[in-house]
C-alpha positions as a Markdown table, in Angstrom:
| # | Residue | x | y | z |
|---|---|---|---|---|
| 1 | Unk | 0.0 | 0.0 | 0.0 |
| 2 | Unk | 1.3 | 3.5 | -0.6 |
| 3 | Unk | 2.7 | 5.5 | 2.3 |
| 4 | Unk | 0.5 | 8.1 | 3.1 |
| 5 | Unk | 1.8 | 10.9 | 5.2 |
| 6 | Unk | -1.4 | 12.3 | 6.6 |
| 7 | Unk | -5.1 | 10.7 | 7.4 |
| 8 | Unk | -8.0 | 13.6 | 7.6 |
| 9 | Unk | -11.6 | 12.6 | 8.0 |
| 10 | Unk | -14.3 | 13.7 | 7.1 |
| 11 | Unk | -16.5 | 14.0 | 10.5 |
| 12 | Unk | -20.5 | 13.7 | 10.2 |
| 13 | Unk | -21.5 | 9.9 | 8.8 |
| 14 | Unk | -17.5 | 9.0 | 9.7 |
| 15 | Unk | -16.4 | 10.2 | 13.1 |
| 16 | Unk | -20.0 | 10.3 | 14.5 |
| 17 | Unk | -23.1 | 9.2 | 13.4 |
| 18 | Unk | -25.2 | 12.1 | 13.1 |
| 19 | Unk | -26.2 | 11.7 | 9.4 |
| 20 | Unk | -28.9 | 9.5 | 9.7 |
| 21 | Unk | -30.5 | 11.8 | 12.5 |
| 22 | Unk | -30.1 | 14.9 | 10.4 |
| 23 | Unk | -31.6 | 14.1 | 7.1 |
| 24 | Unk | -34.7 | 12.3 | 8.5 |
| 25 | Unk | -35.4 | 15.8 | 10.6 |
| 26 | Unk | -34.7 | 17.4 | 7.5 |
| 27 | Unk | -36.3 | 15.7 | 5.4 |
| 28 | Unk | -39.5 | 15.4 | 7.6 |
| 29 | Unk | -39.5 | 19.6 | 8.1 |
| 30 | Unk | -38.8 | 20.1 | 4.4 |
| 31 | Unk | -42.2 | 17.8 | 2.8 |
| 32 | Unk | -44.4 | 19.7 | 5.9 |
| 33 | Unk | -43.0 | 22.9 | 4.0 |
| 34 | Unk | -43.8 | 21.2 | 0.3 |
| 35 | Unk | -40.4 | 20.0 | -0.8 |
| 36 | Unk | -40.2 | 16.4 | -0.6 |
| 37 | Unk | -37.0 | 14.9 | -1.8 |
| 38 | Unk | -36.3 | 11.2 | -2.2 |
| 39 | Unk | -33.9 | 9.9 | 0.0 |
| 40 | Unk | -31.3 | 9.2 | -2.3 |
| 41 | Unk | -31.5 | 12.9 | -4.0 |
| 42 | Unk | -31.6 | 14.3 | -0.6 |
| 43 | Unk | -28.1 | 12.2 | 0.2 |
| 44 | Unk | -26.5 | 12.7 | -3.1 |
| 45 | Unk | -27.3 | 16.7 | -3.2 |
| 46 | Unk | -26.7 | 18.2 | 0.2 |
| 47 | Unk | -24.4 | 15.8 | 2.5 |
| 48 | Unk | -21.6 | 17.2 | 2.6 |
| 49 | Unk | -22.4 | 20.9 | 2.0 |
| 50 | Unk | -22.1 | 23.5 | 4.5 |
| 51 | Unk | -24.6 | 24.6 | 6.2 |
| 52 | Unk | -24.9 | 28.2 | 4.0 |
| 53 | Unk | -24.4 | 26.1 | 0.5 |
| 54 | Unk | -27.3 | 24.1 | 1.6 |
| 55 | Unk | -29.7 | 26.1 | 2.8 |
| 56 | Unk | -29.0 | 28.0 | -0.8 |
| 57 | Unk | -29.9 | 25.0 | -2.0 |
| 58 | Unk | -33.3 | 25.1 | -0.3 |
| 59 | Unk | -34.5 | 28.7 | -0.9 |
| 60 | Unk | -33.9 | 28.0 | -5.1 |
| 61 | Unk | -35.8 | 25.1 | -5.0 |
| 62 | Unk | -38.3 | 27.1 | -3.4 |
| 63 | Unk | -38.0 | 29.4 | -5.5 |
| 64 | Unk | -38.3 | 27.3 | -8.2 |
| 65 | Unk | -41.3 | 25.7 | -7.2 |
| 66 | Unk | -43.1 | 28.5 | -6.2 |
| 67 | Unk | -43.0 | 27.4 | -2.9 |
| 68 | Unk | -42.5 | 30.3 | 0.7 |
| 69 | Unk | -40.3 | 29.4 | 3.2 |
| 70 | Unk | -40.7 | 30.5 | 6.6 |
| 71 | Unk | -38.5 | 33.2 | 7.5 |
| 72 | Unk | -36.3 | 31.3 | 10.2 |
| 73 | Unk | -36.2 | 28.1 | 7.7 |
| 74 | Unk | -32.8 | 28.3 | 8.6 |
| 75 | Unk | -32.7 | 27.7 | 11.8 |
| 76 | Unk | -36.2 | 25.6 | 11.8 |
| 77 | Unk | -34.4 | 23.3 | 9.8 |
| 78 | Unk | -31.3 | 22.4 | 12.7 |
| 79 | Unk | -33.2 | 23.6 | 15.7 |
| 80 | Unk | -35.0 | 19.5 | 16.2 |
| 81 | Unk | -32.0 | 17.7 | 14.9 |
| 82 | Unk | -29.8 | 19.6 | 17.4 |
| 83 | Unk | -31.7 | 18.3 | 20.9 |
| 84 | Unk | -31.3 | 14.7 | 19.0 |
| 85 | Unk | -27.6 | 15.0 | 19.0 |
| 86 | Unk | -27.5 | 15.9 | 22.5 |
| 87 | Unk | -29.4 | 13.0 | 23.3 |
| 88 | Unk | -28.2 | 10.2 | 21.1 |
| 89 | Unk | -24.9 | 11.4 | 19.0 |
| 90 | Unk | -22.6 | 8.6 | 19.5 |
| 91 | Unk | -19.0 | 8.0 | 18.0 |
| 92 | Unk | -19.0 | 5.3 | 15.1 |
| 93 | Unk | -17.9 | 2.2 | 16.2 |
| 94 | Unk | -13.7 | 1.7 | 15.0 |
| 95 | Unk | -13.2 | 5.0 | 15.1 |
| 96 | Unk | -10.5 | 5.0 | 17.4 |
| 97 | Unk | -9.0 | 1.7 | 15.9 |
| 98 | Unk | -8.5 | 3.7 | 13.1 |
| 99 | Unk | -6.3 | 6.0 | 14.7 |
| 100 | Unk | -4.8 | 3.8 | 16.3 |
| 101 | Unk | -3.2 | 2.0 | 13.0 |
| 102 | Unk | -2.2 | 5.1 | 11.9 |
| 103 | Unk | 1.1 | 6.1 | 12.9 |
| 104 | Unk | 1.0 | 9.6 | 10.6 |
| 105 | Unk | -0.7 | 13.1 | 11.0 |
| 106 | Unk | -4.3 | 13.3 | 11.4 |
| 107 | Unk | -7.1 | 15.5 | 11.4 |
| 108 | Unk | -11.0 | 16.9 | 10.7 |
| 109 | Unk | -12.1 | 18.7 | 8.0 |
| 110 | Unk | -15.9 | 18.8 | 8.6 |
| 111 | Unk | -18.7 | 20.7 | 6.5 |
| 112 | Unk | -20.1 | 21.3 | 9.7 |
| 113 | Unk | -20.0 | 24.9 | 11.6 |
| 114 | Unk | -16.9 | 25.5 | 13.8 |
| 115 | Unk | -18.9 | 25.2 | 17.1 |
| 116 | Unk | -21.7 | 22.5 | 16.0 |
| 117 | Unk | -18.4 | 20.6 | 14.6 |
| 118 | Unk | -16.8 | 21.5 | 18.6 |
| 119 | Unk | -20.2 | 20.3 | 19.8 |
| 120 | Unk | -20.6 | 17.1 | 17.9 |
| 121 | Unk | -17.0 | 16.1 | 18.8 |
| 122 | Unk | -17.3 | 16.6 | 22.4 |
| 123 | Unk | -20.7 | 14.2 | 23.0 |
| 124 | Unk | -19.0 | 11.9 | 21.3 |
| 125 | Unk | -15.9 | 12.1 | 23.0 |
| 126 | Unk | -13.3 | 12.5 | 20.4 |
| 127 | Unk | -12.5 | 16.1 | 21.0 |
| 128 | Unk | -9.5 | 15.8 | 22.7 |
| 129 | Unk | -8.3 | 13.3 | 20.2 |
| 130 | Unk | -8.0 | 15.4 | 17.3 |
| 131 | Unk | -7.5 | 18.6 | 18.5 |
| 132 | Unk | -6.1 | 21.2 | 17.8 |
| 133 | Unk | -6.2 | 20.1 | 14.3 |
| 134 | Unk | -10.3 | 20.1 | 13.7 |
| 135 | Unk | -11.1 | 22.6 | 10.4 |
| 136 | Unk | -14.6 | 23.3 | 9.4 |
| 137 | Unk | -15.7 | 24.9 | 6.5 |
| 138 | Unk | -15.8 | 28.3 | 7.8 |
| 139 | Unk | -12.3 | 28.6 | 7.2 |
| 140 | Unk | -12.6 | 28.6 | 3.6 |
| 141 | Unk | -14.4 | 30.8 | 1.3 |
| 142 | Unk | -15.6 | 27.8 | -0.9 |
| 143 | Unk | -17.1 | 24.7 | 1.2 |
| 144 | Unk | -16.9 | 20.8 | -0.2 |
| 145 | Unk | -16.9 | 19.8 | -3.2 |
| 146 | Unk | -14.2 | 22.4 | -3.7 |
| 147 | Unk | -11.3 | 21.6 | -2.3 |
| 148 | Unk | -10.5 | 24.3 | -0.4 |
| 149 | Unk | -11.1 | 23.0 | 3.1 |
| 150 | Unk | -9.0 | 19.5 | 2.8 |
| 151 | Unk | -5.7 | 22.0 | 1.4 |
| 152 | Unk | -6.8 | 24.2 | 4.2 |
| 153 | Unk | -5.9 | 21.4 | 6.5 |
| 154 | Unk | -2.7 | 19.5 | 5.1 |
| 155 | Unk | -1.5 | 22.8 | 4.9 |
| 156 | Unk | -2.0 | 22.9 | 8.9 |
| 157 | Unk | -0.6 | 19.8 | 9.9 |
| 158 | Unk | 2.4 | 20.3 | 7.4 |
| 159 | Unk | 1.3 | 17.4 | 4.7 |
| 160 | Unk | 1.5 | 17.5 | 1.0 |
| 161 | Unk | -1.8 | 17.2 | -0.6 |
| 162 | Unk | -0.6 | 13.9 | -2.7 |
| 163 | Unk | 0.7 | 12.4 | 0.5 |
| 164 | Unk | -3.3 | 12.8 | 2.2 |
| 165 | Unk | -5.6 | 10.0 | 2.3 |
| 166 | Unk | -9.2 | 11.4 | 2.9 |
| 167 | Unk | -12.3 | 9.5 | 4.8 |
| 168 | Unk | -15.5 | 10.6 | 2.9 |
| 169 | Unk | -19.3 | 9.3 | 3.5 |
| 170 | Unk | -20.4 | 12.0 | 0.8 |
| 171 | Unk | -20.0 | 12.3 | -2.9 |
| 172 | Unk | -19.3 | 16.0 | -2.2 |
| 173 | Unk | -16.7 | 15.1 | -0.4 |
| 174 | Unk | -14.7 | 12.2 | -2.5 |
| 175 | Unk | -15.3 | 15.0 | -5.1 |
| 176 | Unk | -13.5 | 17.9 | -2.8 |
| 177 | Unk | -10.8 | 15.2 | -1.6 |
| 178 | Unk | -10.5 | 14.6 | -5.5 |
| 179 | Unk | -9.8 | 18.1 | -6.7 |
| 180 | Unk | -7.2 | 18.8 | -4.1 |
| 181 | Unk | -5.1 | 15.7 | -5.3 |
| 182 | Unk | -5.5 | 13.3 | -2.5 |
| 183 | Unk | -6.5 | 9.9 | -2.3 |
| 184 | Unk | -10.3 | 9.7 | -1.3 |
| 185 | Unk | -11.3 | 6.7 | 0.5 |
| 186 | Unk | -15.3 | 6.2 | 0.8 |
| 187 | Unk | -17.1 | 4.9 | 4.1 |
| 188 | Unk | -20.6 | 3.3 | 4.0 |
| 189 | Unk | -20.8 | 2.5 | 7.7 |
| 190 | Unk | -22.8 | 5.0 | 8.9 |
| 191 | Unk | -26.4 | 4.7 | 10.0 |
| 192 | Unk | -27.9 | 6.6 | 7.2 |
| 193 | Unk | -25.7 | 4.2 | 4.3 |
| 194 | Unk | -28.2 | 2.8 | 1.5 |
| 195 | Unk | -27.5 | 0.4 | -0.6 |
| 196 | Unk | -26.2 | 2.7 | -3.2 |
| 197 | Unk | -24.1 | 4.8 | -1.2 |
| 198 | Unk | -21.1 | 2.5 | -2.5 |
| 199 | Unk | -21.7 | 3.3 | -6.1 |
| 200 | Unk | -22.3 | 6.5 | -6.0 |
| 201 | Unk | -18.8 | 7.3 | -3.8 |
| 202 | Unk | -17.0 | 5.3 | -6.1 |
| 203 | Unk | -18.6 | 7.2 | -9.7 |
| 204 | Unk | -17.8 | 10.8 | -7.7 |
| 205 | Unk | -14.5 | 8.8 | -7.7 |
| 206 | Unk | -13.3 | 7.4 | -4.1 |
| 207 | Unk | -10.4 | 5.2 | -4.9 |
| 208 | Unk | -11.4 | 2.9 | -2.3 |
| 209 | Unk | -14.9 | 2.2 | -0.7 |
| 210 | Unk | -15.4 | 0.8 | 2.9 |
| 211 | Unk | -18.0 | -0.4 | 4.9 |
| 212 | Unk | -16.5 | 0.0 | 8.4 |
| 213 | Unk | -14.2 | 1.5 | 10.1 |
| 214 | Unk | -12.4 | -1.9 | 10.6 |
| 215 | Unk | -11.6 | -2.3 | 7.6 |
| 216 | Unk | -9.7 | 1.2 | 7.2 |
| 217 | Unk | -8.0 | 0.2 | 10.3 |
| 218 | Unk | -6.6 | -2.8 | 8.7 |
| 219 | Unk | -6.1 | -1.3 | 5.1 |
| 220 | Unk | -3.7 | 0.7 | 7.6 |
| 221 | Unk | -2.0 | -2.9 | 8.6 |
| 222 | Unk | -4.0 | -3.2 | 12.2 |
C-alpha cells in the first residue's frame, strides 16, 4: 500500500453518526413545507455541504417551485436535529481503531459549523483526540466539493496534498478530496448508508470504498 503521510476525516456519517439523525429531521421539516425529496437525491445533493451552500440550495428550490419558506427556515431546519444530538450522538464504532493503526498526521475537515463541529466532537468524545487540528468549512471561502477546506488542512498539519488520504461518506466530499489531489477513501458505515451509497462514492470517484471502520483500520496494517 502507498505511504500516506497524513489521514483527515471527514466528521459527520465517519467520526459520529449524526447523518442518519439529520436528514430524517430534514427531510421530515422540508415535505411539511412542500419539498419532498427522495432519500437518495436528498443524500446525493446536500451531505456534505455546508450549512450556508445548503440552505441555498433550499430557498432556489423554493423558489423554483413557487413554494414560501418561513423566514427562520434556517434555523427551523437544525433547531429539532440539534436536541437529537444531544441525546443520542454517539461516535462510530472503529473510530479510534483507526487511529490507532495510523502512525501519521491526522485531522478533521468537517462541512459542519466551527462550534456545531466542537459540539458534535465533544458528545461523542473524540474532541480531545484530534484537536487542535479540527477545520470546518468556515475557514474557507468555498465549502466541499471544492477543495478548499482539505488543502486548508494538510496545509495545517504540514502534509503535502498527494501524501493525504481522505475519509468521505459524501459524494461532495470524495469530489472535494478529489480536486485537491489526495486519495479519497469512501465509508458506508454510517447509519444513514443505502445500498447505493457504495456506487455512487465510487462514480464521484473514491479510490477505495469501505463499509467500516475496521476495515480502514486494517487497510492501515492493524
Amino acid at each position: 500500500m502507498t505511504k500516506f503521510e497524513a489521514l483527515i476525516f471527514d466528521c459527520d456519517g465517519v467520526l459520529v453518526d449524526s447523518e442518519v439523525i439529520a436528514i430524517q429531521c430534514e427531510r421530515e421539516i422540508l415535505a411539511d413545507w412542500g419539498l419532498d425529496y427522495e432519500f437518495e437525491t436528498f443524500v446525493q445533493r446536500f451531505v456534505g455541504l455546508h450549512n450556508r451552500d445548503f440552505h441555498d440550495a433550499i430557498a432556489a428550490d423554493a423558489q423554483a417551485a413557487g413554494l414560501a419558506l418561513p423566514d427562520n427556515f434556517r434555523t427551523a431546519l437544525h433547531a429539532n436535529h440539534w436536541k437529537r444530538f444531544e441525546a443520542e450522538l454517539t461516535a462510530i464504532a472503529g473510530v479510534l481503531d483507526v487511529v490507532a493503526a495510523f502512525p501519521g498526521l491526522q485531522a478533521v475537515a468537517s462541512s459542519s459549523e466551527a462550534d456545531k463541529l466542537v459540539r458534535k466532537l465533544e458528545l461523542a468524545g473524540l474532541h480531545e483526540t484530534f484537536a487542535p487540528h479540527v477545520y470546518s468549512s468556515d475557514l474557507v471561502a468555498n465549502g466541499k466539493p471544492a477543495p478548499d477546506l482539505f488543502l486548508l488542512a494538510a496545509d495545517r498539519i504540514g502534509a503535502r496534498p498527494e501524501t493525504c488520504v481522505v475519509i468521505e461518506d459524501s459524494v461532495n466530499g470524495v469530489k472535494a478530496a478529489r480536486a485537491a489531489g489526495m486519495t479519497a477513501w469512501g465509508f458506508t458505515g454510517g447509519g444513514h448508508a443505502d445500498a447505493g451509497l457504495a456506487g455512487r462514492l465510487s462514480d464521484a470517484g473514491a479510490h477505495a470504498v469501505f463499509a467500516s471502520h475496521g476495515d480502514i483500520a486494517r487497510a492501515f496494517g492493524a
